[in-house]
NUTIZA-201987 format. One record per residue (C-alpha): residue in one letter; x, y, z. Coordinates in steps of 0.05 Angstrom, whole numbers, padded with zeros to 5 digits, always signed. Example, Ala and Ser with C-alpha at 12.3 -4.5 7.8 and 13.67 -1.06 7.14 Angstrom:
2
a+00246-00090+00156 s+00273-00021+00143 
This chain:
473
x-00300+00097+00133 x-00356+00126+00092 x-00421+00144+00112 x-00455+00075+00131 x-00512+00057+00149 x-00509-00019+00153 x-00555-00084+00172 x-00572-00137+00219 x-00516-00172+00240 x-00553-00227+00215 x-00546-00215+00145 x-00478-00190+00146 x-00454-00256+00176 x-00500-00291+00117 x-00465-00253+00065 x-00386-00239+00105 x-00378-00319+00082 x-00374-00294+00008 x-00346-00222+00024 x-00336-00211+00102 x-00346-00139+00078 x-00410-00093+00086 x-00412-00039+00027 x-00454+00021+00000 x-00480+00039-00072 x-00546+00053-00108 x-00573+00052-00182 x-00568+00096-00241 x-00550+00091-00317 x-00507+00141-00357 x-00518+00169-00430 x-00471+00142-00487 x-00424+00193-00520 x-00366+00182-00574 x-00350+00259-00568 x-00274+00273-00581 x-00246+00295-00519 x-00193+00338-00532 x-00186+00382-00464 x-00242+00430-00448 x-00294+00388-00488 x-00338+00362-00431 x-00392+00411-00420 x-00414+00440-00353 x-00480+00397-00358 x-00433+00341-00373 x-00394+00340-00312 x-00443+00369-00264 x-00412+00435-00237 x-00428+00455-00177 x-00442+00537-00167 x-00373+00568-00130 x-00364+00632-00096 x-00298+00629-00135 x-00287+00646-00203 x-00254+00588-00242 x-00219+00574-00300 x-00222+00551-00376 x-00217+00475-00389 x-00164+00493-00432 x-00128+00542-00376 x-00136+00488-00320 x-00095+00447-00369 x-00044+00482-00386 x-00035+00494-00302 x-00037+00420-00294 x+00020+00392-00261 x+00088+00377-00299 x+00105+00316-00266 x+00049+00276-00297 x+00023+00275-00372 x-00011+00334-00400 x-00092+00340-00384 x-00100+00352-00458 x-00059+00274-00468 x-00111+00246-00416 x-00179+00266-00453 x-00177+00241-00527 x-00214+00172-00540 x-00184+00118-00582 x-00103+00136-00564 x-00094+00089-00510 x-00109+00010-00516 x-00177-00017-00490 x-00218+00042-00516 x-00241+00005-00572 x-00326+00010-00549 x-00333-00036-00503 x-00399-00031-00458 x-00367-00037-00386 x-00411-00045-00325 x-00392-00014-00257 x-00425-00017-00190 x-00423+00044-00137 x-00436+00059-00074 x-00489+00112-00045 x-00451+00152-00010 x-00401+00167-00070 x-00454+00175-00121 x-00444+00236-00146 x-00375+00241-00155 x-00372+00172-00197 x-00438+00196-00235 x-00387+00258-00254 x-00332+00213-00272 x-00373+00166-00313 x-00410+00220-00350 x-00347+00252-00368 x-00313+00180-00391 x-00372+00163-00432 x-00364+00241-00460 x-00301+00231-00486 x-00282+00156-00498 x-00304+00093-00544 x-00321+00056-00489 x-00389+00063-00451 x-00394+00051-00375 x-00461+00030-00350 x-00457+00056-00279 x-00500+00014-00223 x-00519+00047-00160 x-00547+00006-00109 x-00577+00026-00052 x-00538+00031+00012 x-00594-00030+00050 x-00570-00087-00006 x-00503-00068-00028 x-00472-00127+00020 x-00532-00171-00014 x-00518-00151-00084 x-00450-00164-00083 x-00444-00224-00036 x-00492-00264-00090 x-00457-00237-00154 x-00399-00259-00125 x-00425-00327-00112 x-00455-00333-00169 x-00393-00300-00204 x-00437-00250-00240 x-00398-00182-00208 x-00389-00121-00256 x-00332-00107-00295 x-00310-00059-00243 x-00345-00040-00172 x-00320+00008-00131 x-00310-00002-00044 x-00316+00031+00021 x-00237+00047+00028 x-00236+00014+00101 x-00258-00060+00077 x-00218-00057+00018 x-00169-00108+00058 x-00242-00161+00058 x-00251-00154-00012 x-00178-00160-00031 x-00169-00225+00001 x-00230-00253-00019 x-00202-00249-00092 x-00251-00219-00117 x-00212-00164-00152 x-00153-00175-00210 x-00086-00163-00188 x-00063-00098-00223 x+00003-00086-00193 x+00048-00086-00257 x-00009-00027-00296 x-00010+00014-00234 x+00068+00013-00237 x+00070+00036-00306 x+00032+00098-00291 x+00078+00157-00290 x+00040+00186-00233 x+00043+00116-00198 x+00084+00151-00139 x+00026+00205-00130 x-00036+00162-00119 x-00067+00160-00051 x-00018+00122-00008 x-00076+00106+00036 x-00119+00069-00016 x-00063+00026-00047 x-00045+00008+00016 x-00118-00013+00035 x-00119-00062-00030 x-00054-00091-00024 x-00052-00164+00002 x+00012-00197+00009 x+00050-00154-00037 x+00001-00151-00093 x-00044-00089-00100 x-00117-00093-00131 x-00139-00027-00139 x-00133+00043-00149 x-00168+00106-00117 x-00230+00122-00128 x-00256+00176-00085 x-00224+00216-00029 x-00261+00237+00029 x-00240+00276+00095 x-00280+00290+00165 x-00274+00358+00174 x-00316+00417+00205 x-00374+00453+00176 x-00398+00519+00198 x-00444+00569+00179 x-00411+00640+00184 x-00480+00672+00174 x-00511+00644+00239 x-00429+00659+00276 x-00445+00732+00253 x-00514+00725+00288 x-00497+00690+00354 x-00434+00742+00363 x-00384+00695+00341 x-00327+00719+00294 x-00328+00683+00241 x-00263+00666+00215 x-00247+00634+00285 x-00273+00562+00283 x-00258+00521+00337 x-00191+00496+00356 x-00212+00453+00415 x-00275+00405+00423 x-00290+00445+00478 x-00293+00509+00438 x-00339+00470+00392 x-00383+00453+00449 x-00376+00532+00467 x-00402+00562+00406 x-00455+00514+00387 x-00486+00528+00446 x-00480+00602+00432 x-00513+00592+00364 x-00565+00538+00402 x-00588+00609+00436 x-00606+00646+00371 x-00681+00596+00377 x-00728+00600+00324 x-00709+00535+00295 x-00633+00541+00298 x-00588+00492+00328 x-00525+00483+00348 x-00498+00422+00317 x-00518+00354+00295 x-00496+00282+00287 x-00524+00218+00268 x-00536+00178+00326 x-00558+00112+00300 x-00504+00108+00242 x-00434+00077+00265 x-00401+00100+00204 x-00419+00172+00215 x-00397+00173+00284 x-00322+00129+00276 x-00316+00177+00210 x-00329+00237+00254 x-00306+00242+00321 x-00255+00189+00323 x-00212+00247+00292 x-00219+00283+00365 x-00192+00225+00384 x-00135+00215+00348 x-00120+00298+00349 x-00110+00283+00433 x-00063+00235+00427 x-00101+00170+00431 x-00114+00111+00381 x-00178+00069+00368 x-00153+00009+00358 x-00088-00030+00362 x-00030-00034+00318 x-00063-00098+00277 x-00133-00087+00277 x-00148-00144+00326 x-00167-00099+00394 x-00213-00035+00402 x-00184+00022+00444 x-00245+00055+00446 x-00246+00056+00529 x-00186+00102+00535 x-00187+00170+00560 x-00184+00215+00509 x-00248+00164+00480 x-00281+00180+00548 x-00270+00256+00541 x-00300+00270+00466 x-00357+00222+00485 x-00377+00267+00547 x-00366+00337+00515 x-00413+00313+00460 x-00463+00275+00511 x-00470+00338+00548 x-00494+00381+00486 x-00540+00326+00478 x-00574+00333+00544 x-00563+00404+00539 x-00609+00407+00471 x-00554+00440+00433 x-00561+00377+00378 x-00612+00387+00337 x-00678+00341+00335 x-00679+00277+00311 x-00595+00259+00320 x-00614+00201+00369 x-00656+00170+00312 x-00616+00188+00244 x-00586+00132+00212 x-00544+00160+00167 x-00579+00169+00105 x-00592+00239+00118 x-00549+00256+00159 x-00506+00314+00129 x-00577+00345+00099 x-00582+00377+00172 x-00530+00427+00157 x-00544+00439+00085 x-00612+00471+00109 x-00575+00527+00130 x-00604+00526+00213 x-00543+00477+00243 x-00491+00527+00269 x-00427+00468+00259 x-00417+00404+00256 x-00380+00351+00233 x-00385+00331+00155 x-00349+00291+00102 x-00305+00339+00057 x-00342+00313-00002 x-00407+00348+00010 x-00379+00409+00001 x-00393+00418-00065 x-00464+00387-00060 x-00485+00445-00016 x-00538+00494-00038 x-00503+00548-00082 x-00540+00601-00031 x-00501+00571+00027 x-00433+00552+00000 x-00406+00619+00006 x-00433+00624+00073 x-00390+00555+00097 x-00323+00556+00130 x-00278+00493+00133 x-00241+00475+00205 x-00202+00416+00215 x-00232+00369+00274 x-00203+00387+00340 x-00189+00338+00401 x-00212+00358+00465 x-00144+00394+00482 x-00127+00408+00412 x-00090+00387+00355 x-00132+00371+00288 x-00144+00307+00256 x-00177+00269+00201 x-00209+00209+00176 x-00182+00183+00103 x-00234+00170+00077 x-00264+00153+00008 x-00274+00096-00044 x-00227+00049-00078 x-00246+00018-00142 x-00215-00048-00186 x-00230-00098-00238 x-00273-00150-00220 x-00248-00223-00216 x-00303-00241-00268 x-00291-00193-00314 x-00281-00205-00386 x-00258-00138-00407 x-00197-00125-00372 x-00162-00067-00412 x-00219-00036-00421 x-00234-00039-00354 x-00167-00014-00341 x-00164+00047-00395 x-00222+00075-00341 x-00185+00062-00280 x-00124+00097-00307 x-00160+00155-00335 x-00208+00169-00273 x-00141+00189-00239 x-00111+00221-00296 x-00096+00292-00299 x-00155+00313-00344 x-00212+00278-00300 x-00168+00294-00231 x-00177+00372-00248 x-00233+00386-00291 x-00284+00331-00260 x-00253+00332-00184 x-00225+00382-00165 x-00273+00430-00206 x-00333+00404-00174 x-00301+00422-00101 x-00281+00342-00089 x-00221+00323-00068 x-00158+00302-00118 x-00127+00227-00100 x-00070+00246-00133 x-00016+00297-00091 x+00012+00321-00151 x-00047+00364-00172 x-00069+00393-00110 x-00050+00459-00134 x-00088+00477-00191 x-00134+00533-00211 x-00198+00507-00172 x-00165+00492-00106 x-00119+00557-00105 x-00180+00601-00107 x-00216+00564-00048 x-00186+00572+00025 x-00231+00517+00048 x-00205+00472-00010 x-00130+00487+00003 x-00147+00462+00072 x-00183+00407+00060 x-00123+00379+00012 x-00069+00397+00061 x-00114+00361+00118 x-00100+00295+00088 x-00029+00293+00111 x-00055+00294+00184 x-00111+00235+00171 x-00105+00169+00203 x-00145+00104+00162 x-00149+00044+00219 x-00162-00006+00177 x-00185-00082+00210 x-00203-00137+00174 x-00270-00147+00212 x-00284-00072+00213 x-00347-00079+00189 x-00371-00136+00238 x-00351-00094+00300 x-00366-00024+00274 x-00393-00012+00216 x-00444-00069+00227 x-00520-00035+00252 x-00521-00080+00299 x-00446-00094+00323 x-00420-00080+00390 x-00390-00007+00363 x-00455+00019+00366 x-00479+00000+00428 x-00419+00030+00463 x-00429+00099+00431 x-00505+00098+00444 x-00489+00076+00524 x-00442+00140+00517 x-00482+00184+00484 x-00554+00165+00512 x-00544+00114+00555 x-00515+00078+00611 x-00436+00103+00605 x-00409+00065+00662 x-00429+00004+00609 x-00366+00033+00560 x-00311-00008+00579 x-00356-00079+00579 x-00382-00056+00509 x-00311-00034+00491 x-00284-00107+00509 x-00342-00141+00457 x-00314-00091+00402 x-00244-00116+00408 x-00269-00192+00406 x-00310-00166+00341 x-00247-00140+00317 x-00208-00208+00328 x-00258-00244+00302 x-00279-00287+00356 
């Protein structure tokens, strides 16, 4: 579950009879490039680094460290060697909340390949729209990239090409995100590859630890602790709070806390998708630890409100103490703050640590015309050269498990966390997922703003209308 923040339920019911998905993106175009790629030829401007505390390598060095088990970097860069890299225009279609990671990955495609992708990013209000009429219309990009959690929708609406036999050729096949094949595979066949990877994890600013008299290399290993020393930090005034969440976005709070959840033991929905177990418990307890800082004013102004599209831009201001963020902003955060971050994984209320797989999935559309050349993308975006001179230098996180040892994630504690983390993440996936959470309007919602700012006695009713959302009825 990505950052979401989604529309009437309405609309998605309108559009969920083409797609029975809600999705993110926005809108950009990339520049056209016919550079030869051999490793180490896409510039810094090219792929967008971010600034790092931590010295990194060469091009060139980072691939000779690359891993053995998969084909050289310096075999994954040059244009023309592999079939459908002839100059084809491709179009693909994005989500906001991955933006700048596929920006990075296009830009260093176009940098080094024949073929040009025109990358569309739509904005995250008429993403559902946009694709629910192309694919009436059957007018969808070449490729378009998903939300990781309705990948199941999309699969079984057909309207992605079955690429089972290409991703099985791939000597790195057995390395991809398990997760995100597993999302797009419907009965047996599988429909996409990885796109992105996002975690949940914890954010904290050691500067403002240092200030409240917190050590700061001791994050939190319960959500009480968290409670604990945002309220410490809430103390420090003048503008500095404690922690912050968005309180009107359902994606940001499932993507979030549910971790806490999961870290105590407990479960948020049932084996198939079909019921919520959002009542339970350990629910209960991570909704009241977080409902008290609320009426406490340890949350910082304007979390009852925030619907998600600027959500993590709280923290990267440098006056929220911790909180809970996606992994991927990491390396979007201003280069006066990043070395000032720590990384924590997400405690449950009596501890444990947990995360949220998150991230994008990506395939070739069911209208496309251009199918290997669609396909030379998809291979190479996971490829060794893009995996750790695009991702991993920019401070994302690899889909592949072979390279998660490499020059820019060795140097970086908070990376080497982050990558190990994913081992420990859960992905609930439900077929209507986004009409009972995701939706802005759906019956998840309500329950977390009854326990949050509300009624709470009203959690197991509301609790009962998100497992009929999730079966459908």
């Amino acid at each position: 579950m990505a950052v979401l923040t989604t529309r009437d339920r309405s609309r998605y019911r309108t559009a969920s009879a083409v797609l029975a998905v809600v999705v993110l993106g926005l809108i950009t175009a990339c520049s056209s490039s016919s550079k030869s790629p051999a490793a180490g030829s896409i510039s810094p401007t090219q792929t967008n680094a971010a600034s790092s505390p931590v010295s990194v390598p060469s091009a060139d060095q980072t691939a000779a460290a690359s891993s053995p088990a998969s084909a050289s970097a310096a075999s994954e860069a040059p244009a023309g060697t592999t079939p459908g890299d002839d100059g084809t225009n491709l179009t693909m279609w994005t989500r906001a909340a991955t933006q700048a990671e596929s920006q990075r990955l296009v830009d260093a495609y176009n940098a080094s390949h024949k073929n040009h992708v025109n990358l569309t990013v739509i904005p995250t209000e008429s993403y559902q729209q946009k694709v629910g009429s192309a694919a009436g219309a059957k007018q969808l990009p070449d490729l378009f990239a998903s939300d990781i959690a309705f990948a199941p929708n999309f699969g079984s609406q057909g309207l992605w090409q079955d690429i089972t036999s290409k991703i099985a050729s791939l000597p790195f096949a057995s390395s991809l995100s398990p997760a995100h094949i597993k999302a797009g595979t419907v009965s047996g066949k599988e429909y996409v590859m990885p796109h992105t990877m996002d975690l949940s994890v914890l954010f904290y600013n050691k500067d403002l630890y240092v200030k409240a008299g917190l050590d700061p290399n001791k994050p939190p290993t319960t959500l009480q602790e968290f409670a604990d020393q945002a309220a410490a930090i809430n103390k420090l005034g003048g503008g500095i709070h404690g922690t912050y969440f968005g309180g009107n976005c359902p994606g940001c709070l499932g993507f979030t806390w549910w971790p806490s959840i999961w870290a105590d033991g407990g479960q948020v929905y049932n084996a198939d998708g079909t019921a919520s177990e959002l009542a339970s418990p350990q629910a209960k307890a991570v909704y009241a630890i977080y409902r008290k800082m609320y009426d406490d004013g340890v949350v910082a102004p304007g979390a009852k409100d925030e619907a998600g599209a600027t959500w993590t831009g709280a923290f990267a201001k440098g006056n929220v103490g911790i909180m809970a963020m996606p992994s991927s902003t990491l390396g979007s955060m201003p280069p006066a703050l990043l070395p000032n971050i720590g990384v924590a994984p997400i405690p449950g209320v009596t501890g444990g640590e947990s995360t949220y797989v998150g991230g994008d999935v990506i395939g070739i559309s069911a209208d496309s015309k251009h199918a290997d050349e669609a396909w030379n993308f998809l291979a190479w975006q996971v490829g060794d050269y893009a995996q750790v001179q695009v991702v991993a230098k920019n401070h994302d996180i690899m889909t592949r498990t072979d390279l998660a040892s490499n020059p820019y994630t060795s140097g970086d504690p908070r990376l080497v966390l982050i990558n190990g983390l994913s081992a420990k993440g859960v992905e609930p996936v439900s077929l209507n997922q986004g009409a009972a959470i995701n939706d802005q309007n759906g019956p998840f919602l309500v329950l977390m703003r009854d326990a949050i700012f509300g009624d709470a006695s009203k959690i197991d009713a509301d609790n009962a209308k998100v497992s009929a959302a999730l079966a459908g009825s």
